[in-house]
C-alpha positions as CSV (number, residue, x, y, z in Angstrom):
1,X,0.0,0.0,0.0
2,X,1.6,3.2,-0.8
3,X,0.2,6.8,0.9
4,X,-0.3,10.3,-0.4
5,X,-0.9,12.7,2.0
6,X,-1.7,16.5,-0.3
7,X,-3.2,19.8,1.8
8,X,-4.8,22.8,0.5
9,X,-5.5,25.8,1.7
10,X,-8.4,28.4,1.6
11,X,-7.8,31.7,3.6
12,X,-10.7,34.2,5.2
13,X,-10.2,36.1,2.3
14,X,-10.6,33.7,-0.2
15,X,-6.8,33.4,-1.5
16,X,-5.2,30.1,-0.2
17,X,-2.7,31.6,2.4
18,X,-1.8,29.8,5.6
19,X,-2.8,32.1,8.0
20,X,-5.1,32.2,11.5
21,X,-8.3,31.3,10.5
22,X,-7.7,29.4,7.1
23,X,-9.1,26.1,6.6
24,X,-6.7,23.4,5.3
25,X,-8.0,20.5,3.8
26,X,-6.2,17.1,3.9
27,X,-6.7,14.8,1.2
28,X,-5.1,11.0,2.3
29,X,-5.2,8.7,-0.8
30,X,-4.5,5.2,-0.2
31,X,-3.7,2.8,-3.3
32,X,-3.0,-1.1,-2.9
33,X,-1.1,-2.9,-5.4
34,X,-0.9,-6.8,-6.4
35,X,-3.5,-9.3,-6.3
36,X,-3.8,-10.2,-2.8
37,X,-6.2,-8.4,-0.1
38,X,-4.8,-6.3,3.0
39,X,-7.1,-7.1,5.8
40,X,-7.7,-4.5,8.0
41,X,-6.8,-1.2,6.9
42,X,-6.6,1.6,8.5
43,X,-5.7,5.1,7.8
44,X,-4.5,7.5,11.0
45,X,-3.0,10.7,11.0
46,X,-2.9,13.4,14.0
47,X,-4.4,16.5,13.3
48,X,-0.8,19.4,13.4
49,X,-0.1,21.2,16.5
50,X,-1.6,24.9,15.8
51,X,-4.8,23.9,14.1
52,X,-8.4,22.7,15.2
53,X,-10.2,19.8,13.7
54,X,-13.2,21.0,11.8
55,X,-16.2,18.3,13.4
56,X,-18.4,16.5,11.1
57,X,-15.1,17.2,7.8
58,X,-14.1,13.3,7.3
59,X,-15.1,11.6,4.2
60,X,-14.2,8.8,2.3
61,X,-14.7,8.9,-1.1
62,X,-16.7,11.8,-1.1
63,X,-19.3,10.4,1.6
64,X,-19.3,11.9,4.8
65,X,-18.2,10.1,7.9
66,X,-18.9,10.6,12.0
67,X,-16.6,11.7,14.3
68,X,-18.4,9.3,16.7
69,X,-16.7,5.7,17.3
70,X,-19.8,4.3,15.9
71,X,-20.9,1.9,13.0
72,X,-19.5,4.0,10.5
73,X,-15.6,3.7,9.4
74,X,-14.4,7.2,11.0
75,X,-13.6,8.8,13.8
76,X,-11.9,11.4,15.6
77,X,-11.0,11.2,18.9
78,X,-7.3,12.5,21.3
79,X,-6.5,14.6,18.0
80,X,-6.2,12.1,15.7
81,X,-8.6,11.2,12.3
82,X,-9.0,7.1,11.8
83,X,-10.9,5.7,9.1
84,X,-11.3,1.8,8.8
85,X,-11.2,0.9,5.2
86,X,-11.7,-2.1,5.9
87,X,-10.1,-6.1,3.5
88,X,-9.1,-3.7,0.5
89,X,-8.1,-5.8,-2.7
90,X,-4.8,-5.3,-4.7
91,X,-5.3,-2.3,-7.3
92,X,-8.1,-0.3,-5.6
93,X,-7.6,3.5,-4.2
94,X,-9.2,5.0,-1.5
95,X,-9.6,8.5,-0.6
96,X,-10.4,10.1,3.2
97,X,-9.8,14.1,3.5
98,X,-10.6,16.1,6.4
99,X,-10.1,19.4,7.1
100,X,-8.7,21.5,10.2
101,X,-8.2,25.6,11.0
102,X,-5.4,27.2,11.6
103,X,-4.7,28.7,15.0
């Protein structure tokens, strides 16, 4: 499995500066190779000293996700995002963002 983690960044003022206030959005895309399964996946990643997790802004693949550890696959909880993905085959891609504000 190989890991792209990718931010952007929209600013109060609508340019994409990383100042107090801006949202950052965090796209993690997650692509398996080979023809096997990986049980059990699971992406985790702590939300950066100096921000605030925006509540209710985890997706995967577009569909929107709790923050509650709950019967859905994500969470947030001790500031840090997990999403269950889950026995992914060989050759898929899977996509969770989130987004957090800067201090």
């Amino acid at each position: 499995v190989s890991l792209v983690k990718s931010a952007t960044v929209a600013d109060p003022f609508g340019g994409s500066d990383a100042l107090p206030g801006s949202t950052v959005t965090y796209t993690i895309t997650a692509n398996t190779v080979g023809g096997g399964t990986l049980p059990n996946l699971r992406i985790t990643d702590a939300v950066p000293t100096g921000t605030t997790y925006v509540p209710g802004s985890i997706t995967l693949g577009g569909s929107p996700l709790s923050d509650a550890t709950d019967a859905d696959a994500g969470n947030f909880g001790a500031g840090t995002v997990t999403v269950n993905l889950g026995n992914v085959p060989g050759g898929q891609t899977r996509v969770v963002t989130f987004q957090v504000t800067i201090n």
